[in-house]
Structures are given as C-alpha cells and as structure tokens.
C-alpha positions as CSV (number, residue, x, y, z in Angstrom):
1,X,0.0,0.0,0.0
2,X,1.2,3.6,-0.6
3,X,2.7,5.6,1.8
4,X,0.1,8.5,0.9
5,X,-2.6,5.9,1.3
6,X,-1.4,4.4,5.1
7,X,-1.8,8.4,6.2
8,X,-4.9,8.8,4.8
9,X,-6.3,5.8,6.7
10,X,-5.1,7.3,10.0
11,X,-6.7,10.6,9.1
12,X,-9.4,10.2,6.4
13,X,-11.6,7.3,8.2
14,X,-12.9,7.6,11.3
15,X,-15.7,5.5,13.4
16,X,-19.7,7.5,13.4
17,X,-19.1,7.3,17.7
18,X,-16.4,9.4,17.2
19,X,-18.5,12.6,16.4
20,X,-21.6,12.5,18.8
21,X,-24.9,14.3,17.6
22,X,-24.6,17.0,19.1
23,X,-21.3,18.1,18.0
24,X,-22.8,17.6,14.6
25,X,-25.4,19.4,15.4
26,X,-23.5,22.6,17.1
27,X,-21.3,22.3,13.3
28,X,-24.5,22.6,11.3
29,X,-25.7,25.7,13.2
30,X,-21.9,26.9,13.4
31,X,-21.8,26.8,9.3
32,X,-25.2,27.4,8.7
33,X,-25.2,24.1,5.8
34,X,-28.3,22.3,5.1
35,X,-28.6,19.1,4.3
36,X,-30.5,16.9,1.9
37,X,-30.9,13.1,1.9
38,X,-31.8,11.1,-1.4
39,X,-33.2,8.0,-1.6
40,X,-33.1,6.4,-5.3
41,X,-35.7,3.9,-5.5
42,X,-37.1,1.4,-7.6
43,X,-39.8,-1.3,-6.2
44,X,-38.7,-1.0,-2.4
45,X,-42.4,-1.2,-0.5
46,X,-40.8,-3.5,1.8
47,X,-38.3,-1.2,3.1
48,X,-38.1,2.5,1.7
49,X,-40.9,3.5,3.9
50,X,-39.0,2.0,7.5
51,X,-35.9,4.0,6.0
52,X,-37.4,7.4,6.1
53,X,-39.4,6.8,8.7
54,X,-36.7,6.7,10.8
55,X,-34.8,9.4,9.3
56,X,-37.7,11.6,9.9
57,X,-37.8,10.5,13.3
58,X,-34.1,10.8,14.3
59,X,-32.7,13.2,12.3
60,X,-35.7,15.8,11.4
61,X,-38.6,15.9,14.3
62,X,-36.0,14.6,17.5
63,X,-33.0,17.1,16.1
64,X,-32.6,19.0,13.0
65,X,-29.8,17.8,11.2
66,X,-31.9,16.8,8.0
67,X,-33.4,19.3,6.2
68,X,-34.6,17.4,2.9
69,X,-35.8,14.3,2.5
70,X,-36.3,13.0,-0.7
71,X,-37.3,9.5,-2.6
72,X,-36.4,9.5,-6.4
73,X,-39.3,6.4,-7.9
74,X,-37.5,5.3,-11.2
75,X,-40.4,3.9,-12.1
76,X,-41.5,1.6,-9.7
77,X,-43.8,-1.2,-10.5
78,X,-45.1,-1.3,-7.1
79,X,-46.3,0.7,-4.0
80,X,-42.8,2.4,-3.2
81,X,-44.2,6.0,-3.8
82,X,-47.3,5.6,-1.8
83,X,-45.5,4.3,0.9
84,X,-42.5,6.2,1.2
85,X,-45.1,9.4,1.0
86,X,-46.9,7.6,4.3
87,X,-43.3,7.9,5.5
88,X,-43.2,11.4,5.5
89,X,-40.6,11.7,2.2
90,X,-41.3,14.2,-0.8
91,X,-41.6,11.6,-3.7
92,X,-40.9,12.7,-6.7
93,X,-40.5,10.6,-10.0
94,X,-38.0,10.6,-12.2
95,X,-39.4,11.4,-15.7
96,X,-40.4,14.5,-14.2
97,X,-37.3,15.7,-13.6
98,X,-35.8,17.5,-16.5
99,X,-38.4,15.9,-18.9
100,X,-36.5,17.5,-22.1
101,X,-34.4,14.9,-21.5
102,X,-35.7,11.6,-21.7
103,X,-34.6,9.3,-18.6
104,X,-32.8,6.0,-19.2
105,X,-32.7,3.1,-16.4
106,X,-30.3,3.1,-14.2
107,X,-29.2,4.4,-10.5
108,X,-26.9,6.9,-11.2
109,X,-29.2,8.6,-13.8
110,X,-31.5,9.0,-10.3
111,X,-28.3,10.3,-8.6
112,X,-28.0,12.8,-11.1
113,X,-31.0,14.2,-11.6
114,X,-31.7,14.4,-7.9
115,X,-29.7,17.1,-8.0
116,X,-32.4,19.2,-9.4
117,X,-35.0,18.3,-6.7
118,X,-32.7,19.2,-3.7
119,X,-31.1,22.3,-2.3
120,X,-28.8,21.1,0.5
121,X,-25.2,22.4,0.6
122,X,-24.6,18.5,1.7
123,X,-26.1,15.8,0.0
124,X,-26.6,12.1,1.1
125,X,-27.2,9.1,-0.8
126,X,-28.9,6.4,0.9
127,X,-30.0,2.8,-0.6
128,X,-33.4,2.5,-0.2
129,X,-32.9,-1.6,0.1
130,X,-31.5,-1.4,4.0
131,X,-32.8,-3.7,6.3
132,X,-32.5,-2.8,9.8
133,X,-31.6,0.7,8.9
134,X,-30.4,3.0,11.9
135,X,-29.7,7.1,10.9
136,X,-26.5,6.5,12.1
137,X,-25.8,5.6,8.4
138,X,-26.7,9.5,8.0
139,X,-25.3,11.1,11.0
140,X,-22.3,9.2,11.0
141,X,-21.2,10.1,6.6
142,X,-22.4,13.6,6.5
143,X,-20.8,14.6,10.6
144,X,-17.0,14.6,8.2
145,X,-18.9,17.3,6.0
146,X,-20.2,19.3,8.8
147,X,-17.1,19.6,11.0
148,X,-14.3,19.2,8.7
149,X,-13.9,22.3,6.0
150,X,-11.6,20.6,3.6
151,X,-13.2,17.4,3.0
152,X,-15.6,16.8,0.3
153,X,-16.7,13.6,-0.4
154,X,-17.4,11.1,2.4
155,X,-18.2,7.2,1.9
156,X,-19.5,4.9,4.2
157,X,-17.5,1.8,5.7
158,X,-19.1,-1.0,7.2
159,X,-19.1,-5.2,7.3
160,X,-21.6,-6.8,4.8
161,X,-22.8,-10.1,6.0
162,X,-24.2,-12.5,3.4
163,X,-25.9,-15.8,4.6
164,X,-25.0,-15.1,7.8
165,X,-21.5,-14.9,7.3
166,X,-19.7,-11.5,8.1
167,X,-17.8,-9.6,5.9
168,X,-18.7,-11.9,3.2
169,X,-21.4,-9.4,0.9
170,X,-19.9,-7.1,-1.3
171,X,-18.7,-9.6,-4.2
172,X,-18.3,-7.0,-6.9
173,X,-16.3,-5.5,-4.8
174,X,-13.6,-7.9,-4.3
175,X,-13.9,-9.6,-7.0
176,X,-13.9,-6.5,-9.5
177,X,-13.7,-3.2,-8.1
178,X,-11.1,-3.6,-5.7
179,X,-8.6,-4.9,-8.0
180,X,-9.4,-2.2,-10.4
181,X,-8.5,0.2,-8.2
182,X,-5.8,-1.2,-6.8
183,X,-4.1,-1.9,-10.0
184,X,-4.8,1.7,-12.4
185,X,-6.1,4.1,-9.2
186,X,-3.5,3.1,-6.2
187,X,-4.5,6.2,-4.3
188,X,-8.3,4.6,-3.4
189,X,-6.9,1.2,-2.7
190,X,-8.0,2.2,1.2
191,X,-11.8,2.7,0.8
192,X,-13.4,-0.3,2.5
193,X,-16.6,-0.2,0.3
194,X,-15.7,2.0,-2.6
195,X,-19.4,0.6,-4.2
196,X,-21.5,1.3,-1.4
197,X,-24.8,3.1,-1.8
198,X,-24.3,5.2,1.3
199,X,-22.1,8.5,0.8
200,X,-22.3,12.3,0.8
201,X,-20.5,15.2,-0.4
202,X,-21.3,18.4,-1.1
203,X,-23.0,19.8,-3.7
204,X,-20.4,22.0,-5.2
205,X,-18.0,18.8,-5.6
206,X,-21.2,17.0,-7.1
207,X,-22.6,19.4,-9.7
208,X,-19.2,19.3,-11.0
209,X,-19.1,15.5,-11.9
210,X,-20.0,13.3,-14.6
211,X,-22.5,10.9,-13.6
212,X,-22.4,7.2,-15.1
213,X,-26.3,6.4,-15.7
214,X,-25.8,3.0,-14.9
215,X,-23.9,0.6,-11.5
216,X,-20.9,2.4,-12.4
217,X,-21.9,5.8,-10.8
218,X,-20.1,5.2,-7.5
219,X,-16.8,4.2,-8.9
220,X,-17.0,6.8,-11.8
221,X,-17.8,9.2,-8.9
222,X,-14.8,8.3,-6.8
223,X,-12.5,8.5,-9.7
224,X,-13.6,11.5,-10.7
225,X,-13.7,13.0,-7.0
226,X,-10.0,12.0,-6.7
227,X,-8.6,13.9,-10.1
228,X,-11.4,16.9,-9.2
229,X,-9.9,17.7,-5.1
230,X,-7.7,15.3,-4.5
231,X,-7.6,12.6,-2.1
232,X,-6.9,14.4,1.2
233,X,-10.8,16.0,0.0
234,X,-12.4,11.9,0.5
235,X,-12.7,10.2,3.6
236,X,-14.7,7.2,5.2
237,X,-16.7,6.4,8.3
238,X,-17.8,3.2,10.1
239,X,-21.3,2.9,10.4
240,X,-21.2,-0.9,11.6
241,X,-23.7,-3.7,10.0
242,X,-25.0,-2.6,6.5
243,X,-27.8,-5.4,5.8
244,X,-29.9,-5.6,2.5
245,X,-31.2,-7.4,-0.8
246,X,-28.9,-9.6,-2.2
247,X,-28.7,-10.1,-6.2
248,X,-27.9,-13.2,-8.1
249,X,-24.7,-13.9,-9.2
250,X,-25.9,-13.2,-13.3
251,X,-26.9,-9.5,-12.1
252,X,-23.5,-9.3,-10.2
253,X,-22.3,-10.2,-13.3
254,X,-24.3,-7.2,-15.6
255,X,-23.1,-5.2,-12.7
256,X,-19.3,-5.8,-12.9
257,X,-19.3,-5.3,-16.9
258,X,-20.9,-2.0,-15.9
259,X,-18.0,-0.9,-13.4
260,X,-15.3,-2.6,-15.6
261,X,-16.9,-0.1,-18.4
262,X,-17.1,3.0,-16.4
263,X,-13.2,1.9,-15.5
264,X,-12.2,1.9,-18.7
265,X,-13.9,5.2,-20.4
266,X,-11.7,6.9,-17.7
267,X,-8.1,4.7,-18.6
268,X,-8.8,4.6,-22.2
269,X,-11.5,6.9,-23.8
270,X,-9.9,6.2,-27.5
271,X,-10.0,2.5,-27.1
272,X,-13.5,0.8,-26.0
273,X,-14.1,-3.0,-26.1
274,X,-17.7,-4.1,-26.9
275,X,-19.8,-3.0,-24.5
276,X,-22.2,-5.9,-23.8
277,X,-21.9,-8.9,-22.0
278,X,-23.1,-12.5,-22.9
279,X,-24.7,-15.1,-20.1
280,X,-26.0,-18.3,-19.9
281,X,-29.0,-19.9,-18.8
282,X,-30.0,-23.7,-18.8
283,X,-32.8,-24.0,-21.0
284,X,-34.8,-27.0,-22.5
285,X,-32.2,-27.6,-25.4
286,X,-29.5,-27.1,-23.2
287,X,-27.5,-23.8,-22.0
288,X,-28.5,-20.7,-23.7
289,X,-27.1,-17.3,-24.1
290,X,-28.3,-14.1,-23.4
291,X,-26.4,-10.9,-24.3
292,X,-27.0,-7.7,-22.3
293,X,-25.6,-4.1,-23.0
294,X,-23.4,-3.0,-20.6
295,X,-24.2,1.0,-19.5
296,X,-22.1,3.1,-21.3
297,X,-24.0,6.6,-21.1
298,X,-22.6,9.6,-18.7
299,X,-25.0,12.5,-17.6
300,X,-22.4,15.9,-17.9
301,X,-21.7,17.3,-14.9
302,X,-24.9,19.2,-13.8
303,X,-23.7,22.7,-13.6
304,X,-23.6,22.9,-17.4
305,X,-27.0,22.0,-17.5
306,X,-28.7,25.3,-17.9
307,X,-32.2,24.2,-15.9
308,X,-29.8,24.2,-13.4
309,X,-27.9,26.9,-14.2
310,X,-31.1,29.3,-13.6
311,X,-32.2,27.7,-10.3
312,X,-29.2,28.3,-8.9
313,X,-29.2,32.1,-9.8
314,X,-32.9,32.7,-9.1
C-alpha cells in the first residue's frame, strides 16, 4: 500500500461514535449548511418507507440535522411511492425531472438528476434496500462534511454479511472493483466499500461530476472525485452492519461489466471494447445465451445543464 494511502487511513476514516450528535449538530448551526438526503428507489415497499421513517424520526422531528428528505421512484412497479409518501418523504419521480431529456434506467441517472429536486449544501445518498436501517448511516457520513472544512466527499465503511456470514457481501467489490483500483487508481486502494450506496458530499464537488447512468456511478464518482480535489478532499466512516437485498450472481455479473466499463472510459477513452456482456441460462435444449448491453452513457456534470444553471441564480 502507498505511503500517501497508510496516512490517509489514520486521518481520512474515522468510526460514526467518534463525532456525537450534538457536536454535529452545534457544526451545522456553526456553518449554517443544510442538508439533503436522497433515496433512489425502484420497487422497495418493503423497506423505503421504514428508512425514512426513521430518518424523519431521528434526524428531522427529534433534532434537525436533515433538512430534505427526498425519494427519487425510477419507475416503480409497485407501492414504493405511496409508501414512502406515508413515511413522510417528498416523492418525486424521475421522468419528471428534466423531462426535455428523456430518462434511461439506471441508478446513477437517479443520482444525477436528484440534484435538481434538492437544495442542501450536503447531500446524502442512501440505498433504499437497507434492512434494519439505523440514521447512524446518515449522521455518521455527513458529521465529516459538517465539522471538517476541507473534505468533500465522504463514503460509508461498514461489514456486509451475506448468509450469515460476516464480511462476506460485497462480491463485486472484491472480486472487481477492488482490484481495479488497486491496479490503475493506487491512491483509493483504502476505501473499505468504494461501491457502497451510502455517501455524501457536497453539492459544489457533485454538480461538477460526470455521472455514469448506470452501477458504475459510485466508482466513476470516486474516480472523478479523486482527479477533481484530490484525495486528502475523501474520507470514510464506520457505520457498523449494512444489511440488504442480495442479487444473483448473473446480475452481479451485468453489474461488474458495468463498473469494468465505467473503469475503462476513464483509462482509455480512444479504445472501447464491446460493451455488452453475454450469459448463460439452462434452457430445455440445453445452455442458452443471453447478451446484455453494458451501461455506457454519462450524464455531464450538472452545472452545465442550464435548468440548473437558472435555479441556482434565481
């Protein structure tokens, strides 16, 4: 590991206990920041409503760290807007957002738009899949953001148990991501969970980003974050037991082609494979394949989107 990366782990990740509420709290009203959390959501009933329920509860009626709460539907098939309305969240869909532009599927396409929906100075990401959520996930990634001036970009670090066996989730992450960074982008080789759905920054590090539409967002957003500030700008922070949906191992695999394709449009922009991957499924007549396009659209970084451009000088 680099030397530059061993003194970022002693100073760029910390643990969520070690920054209580209500010095969080005393920061926000120090600063005078808002903040906005996003949840991108596509047929969650089961579990987007318990989420900001309990963001509403801990973070916006007990104290008022959260100033925004906000549930991007991509076009849910089930009751995930009425319910995470119930919840107290502002719902708002995604092919209303920007409609000149028509939406394509895909979580960071969400992302990006969400950033014309919200108006914190801060704004979280949160997975709207969590089991067993607790708003420490909130508190604890956007406390960095609050207290400490010159970082940007904060990710959240926890264990990821799968079957019930810790530290064991997270498979595109060891088996793709990780090694991708560790081999072309040495500097990020210490972020625990360089994937993981739950992260903030602020908003004048993420209007300046492209956004991959597809799973690539969050290493495309690293990436980027690291040329854009530097990596003294990115930290982490423990947040313990992060417990949700599992996929099967043919969607992990659509999502590694997707991360290995937002990898390479940063290492080589002049020389792109084929961007589709082929799987198999047994059928009657035996195995048969199935080819799938791998995401290769980026959103431009939304300050140069001139919707945008007017909000922000109205």
């Amino acid at each position: 590991m680099l030397e530059e990366v061993e003194r970022w782990l002693s100073t760029r990740s910390w643990s969520a206990t070690e920054r209580p509420l209500h010095r969080i709290l005393a920061a926000k009203q120090r600063t005078g920041q808002t903040v906005s959390v996003v949840l991108p959501a596509l047929n969650e009933e089961e579990t987007v409503g318990d989420i900001a329920s309990v963001i509403r509860h801990d973070l916006m009626r007990q104290v008022p760290l959260v100033d925004e709460l906000v549930v991007v539907d991509s076009g849910s098939t089930d009751r995930t807007s009425e319910v995470a309305a119930a919840a107290g969240a502002t719902v708002v869909h995604r092919d209303t957002i920007l409609p000149r532009l028509p939406a394509v599927p895909g979580k960071g396409e969400v992302l990006w738009r969400s950033l014309l929906v919200t108006r914190g100075d801060i704004v979280c990401f949160i997975d709207a899949d969590l089991r067993d959520f607790s708003s420490d996930f909130v508190s604890g990634i956007v406390g960095p953001l609050l207290t400490e001036p010159d970082v940007d970009l904060v990710k959240g670090m926890y264990d990821r148990p799968l079957g019930g066996a810790a530290g064991q989730g997270g498979r595109v992450t060891e088996l793709m991501a990780r090694p991708l960074l560790n081999m072309h982008w040495p500097q990020l080789a210490g972020f625990v969970q360089p994937l993981g759905g739950e992260y903030a920054a602020r908003r004048s590090l993420l209007e300046q980003l492209p956004f991959p539409v597809g799973y690539g967002v969050e290493l495309g957003m690293l990436v980027d974050a690291l040329h854009l500030v530097g990596l003294d700008a990115l930290a982490q922070v423990d947040v313990g037991v992060r417990k949700h949906r599992h996929q099967d191992g043919q969607a992990l695999g659509r999502m590694a082609a997707a991360i290995y394709r937002t990898a390479q449009l940063r290492l080589a922009r002049g020389h792109l494979i084929r961007p589709s991957l082929t799987q198999f499924e047994r059928g009657g007549d035996g195995f048969e394949p199935r080819t799938y396009s791998v995401d290769t659209e980026e959103r431009p970084p939304m300050v140069e989107i001139a919707e945008y451009q007017e909000r922000k000088a109205a």
